[in-house]
LUMROMI-635759 format. One record per residue (C-alpha): z, x, y; residue number from 0; residue in three letters. Coordinates in pm, 1 decimal. Each point is the difference from the previous one (the first is absolute). Last residue first. Example, Ala and Ser with C-alpha at 12.3 -4.5 7.8 and 13.67 -1.06 7.14 Angstrom:
2
<node <714.0, 1367.0, -106.0>, 1, "SER">
<node <66.0, -137.0, -344.0>, 0, "ALA">
***
This chain:
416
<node <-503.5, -5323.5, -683.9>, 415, "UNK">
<node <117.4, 320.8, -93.6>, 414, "UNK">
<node <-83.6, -89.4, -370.9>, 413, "UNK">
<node <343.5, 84.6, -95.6>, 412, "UNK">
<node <176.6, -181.0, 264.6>, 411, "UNK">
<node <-202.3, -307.5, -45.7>, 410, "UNK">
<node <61.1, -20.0, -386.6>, 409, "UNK">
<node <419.4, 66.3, 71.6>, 408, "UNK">
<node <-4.0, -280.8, 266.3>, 407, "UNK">
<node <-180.3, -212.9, -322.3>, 406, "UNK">
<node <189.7, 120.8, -262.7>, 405, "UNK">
<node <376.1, -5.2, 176.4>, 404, "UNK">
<node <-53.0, -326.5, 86.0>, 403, "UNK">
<node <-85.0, -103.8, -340.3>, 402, "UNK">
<node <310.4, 226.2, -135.7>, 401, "UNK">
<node <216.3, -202.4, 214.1>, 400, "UNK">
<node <-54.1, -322.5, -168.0>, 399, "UNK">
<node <-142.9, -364.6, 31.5>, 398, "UNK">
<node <-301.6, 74.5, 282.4>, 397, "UNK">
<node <-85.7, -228.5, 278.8>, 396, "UNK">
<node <-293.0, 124.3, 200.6>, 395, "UNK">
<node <-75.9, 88.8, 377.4>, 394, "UNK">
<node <-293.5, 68.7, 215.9>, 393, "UNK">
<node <95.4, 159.2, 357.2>, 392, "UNK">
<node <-294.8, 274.5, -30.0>, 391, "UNK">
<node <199.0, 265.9, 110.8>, 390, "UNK">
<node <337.5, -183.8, -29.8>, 389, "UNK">
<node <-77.2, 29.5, -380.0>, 388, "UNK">
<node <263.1, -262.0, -105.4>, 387, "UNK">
<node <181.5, -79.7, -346.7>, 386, "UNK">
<node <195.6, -273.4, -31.0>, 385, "UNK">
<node <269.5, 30.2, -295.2>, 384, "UNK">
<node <161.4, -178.0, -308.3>, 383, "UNK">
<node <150.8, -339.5, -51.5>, 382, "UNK">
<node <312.7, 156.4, -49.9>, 381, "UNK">
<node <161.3, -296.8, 147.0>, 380, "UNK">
<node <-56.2, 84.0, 360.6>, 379, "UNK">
<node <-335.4, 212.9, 93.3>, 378, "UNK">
<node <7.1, 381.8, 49.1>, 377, "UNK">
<node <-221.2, 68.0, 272.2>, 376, "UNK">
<node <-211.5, 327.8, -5.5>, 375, "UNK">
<node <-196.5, 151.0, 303.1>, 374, "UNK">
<node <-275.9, 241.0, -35.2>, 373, "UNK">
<node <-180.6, 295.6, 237.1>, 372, "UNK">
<node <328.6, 5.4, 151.1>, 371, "UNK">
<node <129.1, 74.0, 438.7>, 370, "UNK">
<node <337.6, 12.0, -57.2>, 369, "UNK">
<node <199.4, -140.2, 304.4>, 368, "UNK">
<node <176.0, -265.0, -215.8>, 367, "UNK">
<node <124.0, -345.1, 212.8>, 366, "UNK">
<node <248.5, -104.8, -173.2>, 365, "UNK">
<node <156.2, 114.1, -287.3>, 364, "UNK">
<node <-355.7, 128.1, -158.6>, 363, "UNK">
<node <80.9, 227.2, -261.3>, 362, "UNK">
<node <-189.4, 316.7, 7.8>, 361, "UNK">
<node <-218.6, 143.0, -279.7>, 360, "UNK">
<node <-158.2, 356.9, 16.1>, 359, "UNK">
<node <-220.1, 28.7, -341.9>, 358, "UNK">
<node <84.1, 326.4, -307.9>, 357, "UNK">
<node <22.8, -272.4, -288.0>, 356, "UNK">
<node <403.7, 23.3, 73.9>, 355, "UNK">
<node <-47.0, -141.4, 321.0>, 354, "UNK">
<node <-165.8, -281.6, -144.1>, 353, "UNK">
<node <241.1, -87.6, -219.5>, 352, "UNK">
<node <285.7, 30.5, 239.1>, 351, "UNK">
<node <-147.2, -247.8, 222.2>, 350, "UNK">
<node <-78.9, -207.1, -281.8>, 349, "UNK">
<node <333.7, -36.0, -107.0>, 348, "UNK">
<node <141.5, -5.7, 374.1>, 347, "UNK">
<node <-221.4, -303.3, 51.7>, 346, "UNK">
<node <108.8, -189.3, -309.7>, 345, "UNK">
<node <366.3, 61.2, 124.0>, 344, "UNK">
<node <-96.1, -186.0, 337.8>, 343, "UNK">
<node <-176.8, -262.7, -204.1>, 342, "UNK">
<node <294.6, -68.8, -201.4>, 341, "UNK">
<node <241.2, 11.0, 278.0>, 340, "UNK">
<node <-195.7, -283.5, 217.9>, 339, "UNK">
<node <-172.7, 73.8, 344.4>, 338, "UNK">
<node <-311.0, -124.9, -178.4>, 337, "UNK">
<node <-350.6, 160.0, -16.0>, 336, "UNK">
<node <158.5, 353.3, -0.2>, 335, "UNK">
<node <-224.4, 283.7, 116.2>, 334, "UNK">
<node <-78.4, 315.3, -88.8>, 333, "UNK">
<node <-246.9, 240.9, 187.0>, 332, "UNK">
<node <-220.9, 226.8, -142.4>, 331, "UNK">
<node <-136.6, 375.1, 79.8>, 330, "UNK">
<node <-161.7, 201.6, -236.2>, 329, "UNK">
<node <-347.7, -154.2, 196.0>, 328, "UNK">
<node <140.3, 106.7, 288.4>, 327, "UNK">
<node <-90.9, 368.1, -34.6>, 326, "UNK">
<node <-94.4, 147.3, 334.6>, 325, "UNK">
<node <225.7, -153.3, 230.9>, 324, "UNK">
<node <313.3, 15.1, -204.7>, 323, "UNK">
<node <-91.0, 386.5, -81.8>, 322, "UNK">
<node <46.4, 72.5, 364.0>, 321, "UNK">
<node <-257.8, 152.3, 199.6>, 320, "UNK">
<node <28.1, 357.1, 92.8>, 319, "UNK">
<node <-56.4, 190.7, 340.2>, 318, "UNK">
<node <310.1, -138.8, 183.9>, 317, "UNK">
<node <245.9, 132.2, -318.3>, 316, "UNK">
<node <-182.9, 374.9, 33.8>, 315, "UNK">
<node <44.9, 52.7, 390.8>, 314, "UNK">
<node <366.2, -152.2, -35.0>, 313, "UNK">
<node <35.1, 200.4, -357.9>, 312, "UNK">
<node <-91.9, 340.1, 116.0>, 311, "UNK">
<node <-144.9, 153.1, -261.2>, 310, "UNK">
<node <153.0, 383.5, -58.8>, 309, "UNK">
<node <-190.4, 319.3, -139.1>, 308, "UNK">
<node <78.6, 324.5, -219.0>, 307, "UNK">
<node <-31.9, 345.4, -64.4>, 306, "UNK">
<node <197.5, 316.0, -105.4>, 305, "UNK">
<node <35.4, 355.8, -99.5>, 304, "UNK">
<node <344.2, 134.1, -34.8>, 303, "UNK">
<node <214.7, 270.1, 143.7>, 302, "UNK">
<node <347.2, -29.9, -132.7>, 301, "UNK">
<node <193.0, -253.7, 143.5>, 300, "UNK">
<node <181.4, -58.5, 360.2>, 299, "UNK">
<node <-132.8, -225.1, 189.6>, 298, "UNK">
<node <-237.2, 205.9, 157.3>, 297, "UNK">
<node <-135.7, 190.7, -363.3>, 296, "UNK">
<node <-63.1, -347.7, -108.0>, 295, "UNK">
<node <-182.3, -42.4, 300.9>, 294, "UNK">
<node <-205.2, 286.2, -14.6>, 293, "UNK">
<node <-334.2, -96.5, -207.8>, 292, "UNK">
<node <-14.8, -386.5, 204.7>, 291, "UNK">
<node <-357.6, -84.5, -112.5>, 290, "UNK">
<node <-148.0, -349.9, 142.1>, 289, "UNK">
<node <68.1, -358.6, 82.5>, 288, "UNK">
<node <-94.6, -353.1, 174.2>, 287, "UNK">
<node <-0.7, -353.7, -67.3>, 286, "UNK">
<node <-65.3, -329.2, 172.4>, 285, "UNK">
<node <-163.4, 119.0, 335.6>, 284, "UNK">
<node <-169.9, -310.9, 154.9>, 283, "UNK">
<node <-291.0, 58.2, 217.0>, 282, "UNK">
<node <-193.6, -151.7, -222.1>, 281, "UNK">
<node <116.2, 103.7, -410.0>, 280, "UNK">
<node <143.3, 324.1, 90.6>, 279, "UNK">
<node <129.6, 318.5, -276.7>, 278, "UNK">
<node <119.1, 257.7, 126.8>, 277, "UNK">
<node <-53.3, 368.9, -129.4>, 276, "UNK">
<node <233.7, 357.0, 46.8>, 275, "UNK">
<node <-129.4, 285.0, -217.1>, 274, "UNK">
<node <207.8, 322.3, 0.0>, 273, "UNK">
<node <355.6, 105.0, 190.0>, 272, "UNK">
<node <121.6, -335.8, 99.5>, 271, "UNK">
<node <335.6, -22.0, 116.9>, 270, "UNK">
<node <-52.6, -11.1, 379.2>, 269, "UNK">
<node <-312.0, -218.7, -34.4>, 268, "UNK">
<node <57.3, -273.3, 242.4>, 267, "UNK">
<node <-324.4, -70.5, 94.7>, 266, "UNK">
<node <-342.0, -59.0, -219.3>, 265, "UNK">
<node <-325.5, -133.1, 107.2>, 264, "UNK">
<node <-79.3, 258.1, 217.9>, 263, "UNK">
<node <-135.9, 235.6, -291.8>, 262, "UNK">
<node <-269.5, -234.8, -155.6>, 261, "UNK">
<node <-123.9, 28.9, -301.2>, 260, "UNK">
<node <-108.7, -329.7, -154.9>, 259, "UNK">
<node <21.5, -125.7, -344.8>, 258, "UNK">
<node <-157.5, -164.7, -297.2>, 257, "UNK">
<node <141.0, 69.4, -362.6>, 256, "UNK">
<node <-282.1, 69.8, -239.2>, 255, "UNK">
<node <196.7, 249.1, -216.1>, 254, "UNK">
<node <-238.2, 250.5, 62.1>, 253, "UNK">
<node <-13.2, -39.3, 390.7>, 252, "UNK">
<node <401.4, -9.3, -38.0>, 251, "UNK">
<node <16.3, 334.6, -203.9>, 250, "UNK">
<node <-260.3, 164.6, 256.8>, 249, "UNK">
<node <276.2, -140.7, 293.9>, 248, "UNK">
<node <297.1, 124.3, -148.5>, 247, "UNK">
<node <-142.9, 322.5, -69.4>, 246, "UNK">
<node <-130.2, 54.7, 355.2>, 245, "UNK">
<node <349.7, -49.8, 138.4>, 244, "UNK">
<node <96.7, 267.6, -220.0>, 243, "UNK">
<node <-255.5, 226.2, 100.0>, 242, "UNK">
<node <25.6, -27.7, 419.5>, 241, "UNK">
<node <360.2, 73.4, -42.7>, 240, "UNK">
<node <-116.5, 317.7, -173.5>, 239, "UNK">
<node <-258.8, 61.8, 252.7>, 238, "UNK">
<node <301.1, -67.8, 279.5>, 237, "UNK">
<node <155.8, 282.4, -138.4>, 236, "UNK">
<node <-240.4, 199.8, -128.4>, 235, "UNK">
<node <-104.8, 5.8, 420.3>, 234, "UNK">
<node <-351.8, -199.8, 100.3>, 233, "UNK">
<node <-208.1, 272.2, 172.4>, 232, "UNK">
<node <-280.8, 24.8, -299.3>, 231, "UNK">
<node <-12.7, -338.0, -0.4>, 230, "UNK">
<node <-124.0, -99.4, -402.3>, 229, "UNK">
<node <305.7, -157.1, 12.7>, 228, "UNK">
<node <-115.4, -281.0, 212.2>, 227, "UNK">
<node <-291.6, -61.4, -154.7>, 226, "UNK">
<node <201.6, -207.5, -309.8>, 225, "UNK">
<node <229.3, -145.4, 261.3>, 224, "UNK">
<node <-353.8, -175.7, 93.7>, 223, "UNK">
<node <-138.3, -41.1, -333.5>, 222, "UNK">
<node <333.3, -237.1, -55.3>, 221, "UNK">
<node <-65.6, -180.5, 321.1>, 220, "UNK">
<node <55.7, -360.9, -33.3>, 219, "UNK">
<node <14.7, -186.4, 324.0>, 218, "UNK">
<node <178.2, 63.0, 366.5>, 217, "UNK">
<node <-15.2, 333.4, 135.7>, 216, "UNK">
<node <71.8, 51.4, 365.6>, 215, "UNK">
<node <313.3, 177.0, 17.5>, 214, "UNK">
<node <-112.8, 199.1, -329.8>, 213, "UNK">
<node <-295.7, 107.4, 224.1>, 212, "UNK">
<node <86.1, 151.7, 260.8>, 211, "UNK">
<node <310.8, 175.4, -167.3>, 210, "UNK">
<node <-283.8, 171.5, -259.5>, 209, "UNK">
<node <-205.2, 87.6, 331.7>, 208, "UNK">
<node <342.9, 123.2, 174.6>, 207, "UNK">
<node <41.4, 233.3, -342.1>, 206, "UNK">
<node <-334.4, 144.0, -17.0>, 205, "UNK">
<node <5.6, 87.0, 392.9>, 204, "UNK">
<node <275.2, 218.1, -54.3>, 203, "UNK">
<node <196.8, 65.3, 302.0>, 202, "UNK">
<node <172.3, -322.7, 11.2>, 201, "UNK">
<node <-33.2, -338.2, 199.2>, 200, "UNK">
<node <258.6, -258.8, -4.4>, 199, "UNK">
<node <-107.2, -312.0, 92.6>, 198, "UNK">
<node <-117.6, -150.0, -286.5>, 197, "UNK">
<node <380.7, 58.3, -102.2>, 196, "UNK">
<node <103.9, -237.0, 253.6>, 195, "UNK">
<node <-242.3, -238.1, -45.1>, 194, "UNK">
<node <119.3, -108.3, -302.9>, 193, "UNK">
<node <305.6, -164.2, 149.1>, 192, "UNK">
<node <172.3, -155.9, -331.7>, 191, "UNK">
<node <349.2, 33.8, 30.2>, 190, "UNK">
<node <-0.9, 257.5, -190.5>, 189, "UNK">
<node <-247.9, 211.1, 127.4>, 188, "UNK">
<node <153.9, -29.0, 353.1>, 187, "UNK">
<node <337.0, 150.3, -177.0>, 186, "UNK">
<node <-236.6, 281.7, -192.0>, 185, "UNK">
<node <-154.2, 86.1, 309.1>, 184, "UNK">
<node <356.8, 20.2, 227.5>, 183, "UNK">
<node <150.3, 240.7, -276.4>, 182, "UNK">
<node <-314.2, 187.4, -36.2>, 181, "UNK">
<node <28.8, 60.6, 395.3>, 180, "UNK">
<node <412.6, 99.6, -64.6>, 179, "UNK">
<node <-82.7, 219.3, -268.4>, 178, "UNK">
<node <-261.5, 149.6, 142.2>, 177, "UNK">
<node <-354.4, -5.4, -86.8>, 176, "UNK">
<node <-234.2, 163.4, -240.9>, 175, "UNK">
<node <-253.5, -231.5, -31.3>, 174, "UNK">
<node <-32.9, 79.0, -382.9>, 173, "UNK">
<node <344.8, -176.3, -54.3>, 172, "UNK">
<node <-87.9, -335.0, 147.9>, 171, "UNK">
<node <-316.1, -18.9, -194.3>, 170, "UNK">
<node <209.4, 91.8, -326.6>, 169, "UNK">
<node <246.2, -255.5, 65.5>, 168, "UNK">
<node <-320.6, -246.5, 38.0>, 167, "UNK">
<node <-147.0, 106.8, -372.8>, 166, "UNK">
<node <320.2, -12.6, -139.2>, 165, "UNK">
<node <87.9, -367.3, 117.6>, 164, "UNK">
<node <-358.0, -97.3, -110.4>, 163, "UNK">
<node <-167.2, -333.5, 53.2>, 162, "UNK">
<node <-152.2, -313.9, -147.0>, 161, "UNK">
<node <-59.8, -375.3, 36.6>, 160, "UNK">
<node <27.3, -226.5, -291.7>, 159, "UNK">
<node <-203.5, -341.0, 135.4>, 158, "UNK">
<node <114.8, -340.8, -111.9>, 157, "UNK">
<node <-256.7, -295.5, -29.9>, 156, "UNK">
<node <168.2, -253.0, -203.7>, 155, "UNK">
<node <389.3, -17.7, -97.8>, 154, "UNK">
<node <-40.2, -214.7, -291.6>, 153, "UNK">
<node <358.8, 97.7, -154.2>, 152, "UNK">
<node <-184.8, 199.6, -288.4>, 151, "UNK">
<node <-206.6, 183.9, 228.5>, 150, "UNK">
<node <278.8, 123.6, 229.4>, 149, "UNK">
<node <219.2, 102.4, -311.1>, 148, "UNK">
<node <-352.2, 186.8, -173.9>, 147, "UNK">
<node <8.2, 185.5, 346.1>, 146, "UNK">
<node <304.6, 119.2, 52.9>, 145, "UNK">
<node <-0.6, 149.3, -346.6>, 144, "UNK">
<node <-357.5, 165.7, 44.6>, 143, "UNK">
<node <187.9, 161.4, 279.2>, 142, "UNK">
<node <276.6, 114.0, -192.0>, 141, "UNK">
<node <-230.5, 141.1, -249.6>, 140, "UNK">
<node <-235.3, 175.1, 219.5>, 139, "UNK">
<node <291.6, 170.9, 135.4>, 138, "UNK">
<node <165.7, 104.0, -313.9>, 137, "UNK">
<node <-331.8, 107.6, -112.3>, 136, "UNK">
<node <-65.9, 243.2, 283.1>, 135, "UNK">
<node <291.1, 237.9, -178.0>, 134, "UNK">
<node <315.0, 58.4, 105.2>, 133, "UNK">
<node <249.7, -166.0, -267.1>, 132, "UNK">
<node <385.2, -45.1, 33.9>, 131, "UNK">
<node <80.8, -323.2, 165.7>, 130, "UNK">
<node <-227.0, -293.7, 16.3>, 129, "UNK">
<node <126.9, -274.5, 254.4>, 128, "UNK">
<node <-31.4, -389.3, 77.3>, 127, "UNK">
<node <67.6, -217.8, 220.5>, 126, "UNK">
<node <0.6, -372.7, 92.8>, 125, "UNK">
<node <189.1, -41.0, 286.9>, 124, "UNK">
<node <210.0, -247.7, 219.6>, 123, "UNK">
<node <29.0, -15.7, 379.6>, 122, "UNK">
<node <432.2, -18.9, 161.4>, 121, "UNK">
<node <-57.4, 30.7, 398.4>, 120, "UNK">
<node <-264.1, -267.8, 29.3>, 119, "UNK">
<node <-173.4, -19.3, 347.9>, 118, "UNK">
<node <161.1, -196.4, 329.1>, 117, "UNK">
<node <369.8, 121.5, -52.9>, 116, "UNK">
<node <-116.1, 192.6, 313.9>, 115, "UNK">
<node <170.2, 321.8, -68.9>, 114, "UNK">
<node <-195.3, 59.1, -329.8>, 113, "UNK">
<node <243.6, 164.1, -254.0>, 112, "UNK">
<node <-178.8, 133.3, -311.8>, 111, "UNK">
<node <107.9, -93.2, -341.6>, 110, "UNK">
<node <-169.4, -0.8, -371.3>, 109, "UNK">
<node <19.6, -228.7, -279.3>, 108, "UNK">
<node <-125.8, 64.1, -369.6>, 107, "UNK">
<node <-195.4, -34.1, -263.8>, 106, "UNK">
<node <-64.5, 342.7, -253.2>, 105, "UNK">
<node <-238.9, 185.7, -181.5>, 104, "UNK">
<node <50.2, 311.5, -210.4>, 103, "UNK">
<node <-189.3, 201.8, -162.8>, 102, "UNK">
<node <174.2, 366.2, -139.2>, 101, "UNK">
<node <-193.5, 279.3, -99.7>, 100, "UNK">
<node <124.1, 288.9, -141.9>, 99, "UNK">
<node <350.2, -41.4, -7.7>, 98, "UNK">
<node <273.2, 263.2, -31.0>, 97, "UNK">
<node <229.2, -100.5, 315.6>, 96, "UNK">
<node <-77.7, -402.3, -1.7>, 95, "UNK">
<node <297.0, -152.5, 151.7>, 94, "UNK">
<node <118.4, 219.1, 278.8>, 93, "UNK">
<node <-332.1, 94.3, 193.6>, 92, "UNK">
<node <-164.7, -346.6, -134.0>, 91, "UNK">
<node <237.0, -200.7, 203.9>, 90, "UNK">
<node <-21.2, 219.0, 292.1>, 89, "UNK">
<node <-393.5, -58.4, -58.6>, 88, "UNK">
<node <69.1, -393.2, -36.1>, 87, "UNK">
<node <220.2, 41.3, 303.8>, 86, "UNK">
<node <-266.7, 145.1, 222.1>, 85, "UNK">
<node <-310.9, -239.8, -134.2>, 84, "UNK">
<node <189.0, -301.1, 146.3>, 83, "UNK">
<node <33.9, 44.9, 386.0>, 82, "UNK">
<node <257.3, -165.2, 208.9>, 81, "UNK">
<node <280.3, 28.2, -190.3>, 80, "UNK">
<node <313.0, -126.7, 145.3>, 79, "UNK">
<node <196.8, 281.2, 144.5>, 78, "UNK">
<node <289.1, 247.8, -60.6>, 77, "UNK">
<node <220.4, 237.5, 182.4>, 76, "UNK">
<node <219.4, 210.8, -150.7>, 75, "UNK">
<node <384.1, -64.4, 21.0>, 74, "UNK">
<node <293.0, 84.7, 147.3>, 73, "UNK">
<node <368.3, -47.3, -22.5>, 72, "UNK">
<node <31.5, -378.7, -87.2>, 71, "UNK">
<node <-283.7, 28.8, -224.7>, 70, "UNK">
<node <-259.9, -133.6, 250.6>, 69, "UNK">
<node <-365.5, -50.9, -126.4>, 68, "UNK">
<node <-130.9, 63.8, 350.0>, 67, "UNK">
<node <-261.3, -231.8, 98.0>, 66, "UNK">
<node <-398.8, -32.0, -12.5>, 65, "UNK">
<node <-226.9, -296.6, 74.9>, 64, "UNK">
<node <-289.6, 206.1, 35.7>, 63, "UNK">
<node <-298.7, 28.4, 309.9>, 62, "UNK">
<node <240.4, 161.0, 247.9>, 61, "UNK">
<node <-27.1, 287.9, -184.9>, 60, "UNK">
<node <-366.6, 26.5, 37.6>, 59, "UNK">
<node <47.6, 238.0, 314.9>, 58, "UNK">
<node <212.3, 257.6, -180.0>, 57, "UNK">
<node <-276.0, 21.8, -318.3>, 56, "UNK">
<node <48.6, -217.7, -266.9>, 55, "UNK">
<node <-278.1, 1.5, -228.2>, 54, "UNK">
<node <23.7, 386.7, -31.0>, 53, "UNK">
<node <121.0, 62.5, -364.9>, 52, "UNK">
<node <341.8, 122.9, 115.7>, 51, "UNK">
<node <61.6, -258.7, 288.0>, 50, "UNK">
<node <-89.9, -264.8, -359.1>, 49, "UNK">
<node <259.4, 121.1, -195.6>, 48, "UNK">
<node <255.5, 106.8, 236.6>, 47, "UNK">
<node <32.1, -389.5, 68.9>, 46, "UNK">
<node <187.8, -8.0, -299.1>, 45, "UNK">
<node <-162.9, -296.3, -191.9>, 44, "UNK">
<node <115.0, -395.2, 10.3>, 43, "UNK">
<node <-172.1, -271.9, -139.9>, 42, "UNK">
<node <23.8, 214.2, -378.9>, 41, "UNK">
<node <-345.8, 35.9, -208.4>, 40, "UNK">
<node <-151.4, -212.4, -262.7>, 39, "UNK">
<node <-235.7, 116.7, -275.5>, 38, "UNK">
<node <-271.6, -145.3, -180.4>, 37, "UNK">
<node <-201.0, 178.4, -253.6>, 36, "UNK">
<node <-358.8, 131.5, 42.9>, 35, "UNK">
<node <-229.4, 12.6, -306.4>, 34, "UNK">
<node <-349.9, -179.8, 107.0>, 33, "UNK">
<node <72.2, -309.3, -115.4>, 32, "UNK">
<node <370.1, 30.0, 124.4>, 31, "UNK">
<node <-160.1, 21.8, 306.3>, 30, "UNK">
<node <-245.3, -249.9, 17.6>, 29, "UNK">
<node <258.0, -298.9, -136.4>, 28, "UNK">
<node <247.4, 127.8, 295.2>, 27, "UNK">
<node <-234.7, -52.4, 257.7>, 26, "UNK">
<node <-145.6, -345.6, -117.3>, 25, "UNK">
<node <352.5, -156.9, -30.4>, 24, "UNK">
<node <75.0, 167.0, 283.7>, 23, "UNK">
<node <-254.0, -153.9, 204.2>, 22, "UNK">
<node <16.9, -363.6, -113.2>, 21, "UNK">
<node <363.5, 39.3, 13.3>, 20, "UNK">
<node <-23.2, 64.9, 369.8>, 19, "UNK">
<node <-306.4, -275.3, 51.6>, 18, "UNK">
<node <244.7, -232.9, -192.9>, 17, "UNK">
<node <294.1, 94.9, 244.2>, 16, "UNK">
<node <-163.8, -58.0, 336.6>, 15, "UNK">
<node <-113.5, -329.6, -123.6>, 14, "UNK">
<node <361.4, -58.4, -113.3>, 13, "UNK">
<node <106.5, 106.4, 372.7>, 12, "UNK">
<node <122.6, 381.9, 55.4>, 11, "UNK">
<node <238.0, 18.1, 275.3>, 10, "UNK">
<node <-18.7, 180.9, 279.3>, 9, "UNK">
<node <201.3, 344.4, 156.2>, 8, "UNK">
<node <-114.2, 190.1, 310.4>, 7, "UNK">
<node <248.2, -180.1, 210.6>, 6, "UNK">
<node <301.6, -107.0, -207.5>, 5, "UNK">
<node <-59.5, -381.0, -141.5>, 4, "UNK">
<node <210.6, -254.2, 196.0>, 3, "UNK">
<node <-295.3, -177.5, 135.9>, 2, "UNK">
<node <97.5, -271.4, 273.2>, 1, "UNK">
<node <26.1, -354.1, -70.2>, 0, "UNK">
***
């Protein structure tokens, strides 16, 4: 039979699902740990929101699913949200005049059209965002966050990779080039072509060494940013840039947090004004992030200072192992010996039992799919239980639930 799913669209299978939960159960347990507080924004947005803060740009229009939202006379045109962090700060513009600080985290869906149907078009996010402080703890913090999630989901070997919207912006600007050449620069930039700004030569020789080698830099080089505003050449602007970025990376050396700078790993920085990182496990991105001091200001708030970073849950779900597969020994199956209504009932009992001692426990109908540490088969006549360790396939009769529930329980809690 052919599919009728939409292209672009798929359904999420129960393994899909328990990787999913697995993940936001982990996600939302970190943040609230660490003081953020869940929010949910609308599907649709005014597509002036996102034109205004430069993620849309004429040619990445056709990149939305967007529509007028007809009145019968007119009408403003809206669109599904394909970006999280821009409605969370549109939320924050007209929800929390006054405050400080405000952390909030959030899980959502995002859109982008793909005229294939061959990739997703709806991708889900993890994300969170610190409103209303500047300082290089906000950054350290939100990176510290992303971490502590990865680590307590198992994700092994991950790499946090570092770069500098301001310090790049401030490249561009000392080159002093038209509006139409920094136009092109910043587009290439963008969309990742390095090379382009390696080839641009300027007048100072300070500045093209400084370009020379951010392109090439790859590894931790907080002495390095240290040396480079000791240039007597490099502008107060780009120094200052220079100084911030420095912060971030002395508070990370001192907080022990590993990283790497390295300037071409980051693209699509419209909104970023400060510090933009990534985080990679492989080749695999599964998070990224950084300062966004404007935006607020973009879609339509008072200026405030801002940070924040997004998982992306397909990168994130494929990179953890399920619970089910790590813990079977909380697992159990329960069985009826007989087909009869009195074993059937004394296999709900100690279903329910169990799963009220903190185990898993599926009734096997038929043919169960759980894959247990233990199986349990109520016998006719009340006669008691059979208790297996499918690890070791020994078995032995016991007369009441508790027994069953002393001898799974002693195994669990020795982490044998």
């Amino acid at each position: 039979m052919e599919s009728q799913r939409c292209k672009g669209a798929r359904d999420l299978l129960p393994d899909d699902m328990e990787r999913f939960r697995q993940v936001e159960d982990v996600f939302r347990a970190s943040c609230t740990g660490w003081g953020y507080r869940e929010i949910r924004t609308p599907t649709l947005e005014y597509i002036h929101l996102f034109t205004a803060a430069g993620t849309l740009t004429p040619s990445m229009l056709g990149r939305v699913y967007s529509f007028l939202d007809w009145d019968g006379w007119g009408g403003e045109r809206v669109v599904l949200r394909p970006d999280g962090t821009i409605p969370a700060a549109r939320l924050y513009s007209e929800n929390f005049k006054g405050s400080r600080i405000a952390r909030l985290y959030y899980v959502t869906s995002v859109f982008a059209f793909e005229e294939t149907g061959r990739e997703n078009r709806e991708k889900w996010q993890c994300g969170v965002e610190m409103l209303g402080d500047a300082s290089p703890a906000s950054d350290a913090e939100i990176m510290a966050l992303a971490l502590e999630i990865l680590g307590s989901l198992g994700v092994e070997k991950v790499r946090l990779k570092l770069s500098h919207a301001g310090v790049l912006k401030a490249i561009i600007d000392e080159l002093k080039l038209d509006e139409e050449a920094k136009s092109a620069l910043l587009d290439q930039l963008l969309d990742g072509n390095w090379q382009a700004l390696a080839g641009v030569k300027s007048k100072n020789k300070d500045l093209n060494g400084i370009i020379s080698t951010l392109t090439r830099l790859k590894g931790k080089s907080s002495g390095f940013l240290a040396n480079l505003q000791a240039l007597p050449s490099v502008s107060a602007g780009l120094r200052k840039e220079i100084q911030k970025f420095s912060a971030v990376t002395r508070l990370l050396d001192q907080l022990g947090l590993a990283y790497d700078v390295d300037f071409t790993s980051v693209r699509s920085f419209e909104y970023y004004t400060g510090l933009c990182f990534k985080i990679v496990s492989g080749k695999t991105k599964l998070c990224s992030g950084g300062r966004y001091d404007n935006l607020v200001n973009l879609v339509g708030g008072k200026n405030a200072p801002a940070c924040g970073f997004a998982f992306y849950m397909d990168e994130l779900n494929a990179a953890v192992r399920p619970w089910s597969k790590q813990k079977t020994d909380k697992t159990v199956l329960v069985k009826a010996a007989q087909p009869s209504a009195g074993c059937t009932v004394s296999a709900f009992k100690m279903a329910r039992t169990l799963r009220e001692a903190g185990l898993t426990a599926e009734l096997a109908l038929n043919d169960s799919q759980l894959k247990s540490r233990w199986s349990v088969t109520c016998l006719a006549g009340s006669k008691g239980y059979t208790l297996r360790d499918e690890l070791s396939g020994r078995q032995k009769n016991v007369a009441a639930a508790d027994d069953v529930l002393n001898i799974i329980g002693g195994f669990v809690s020795l982490g044998r």
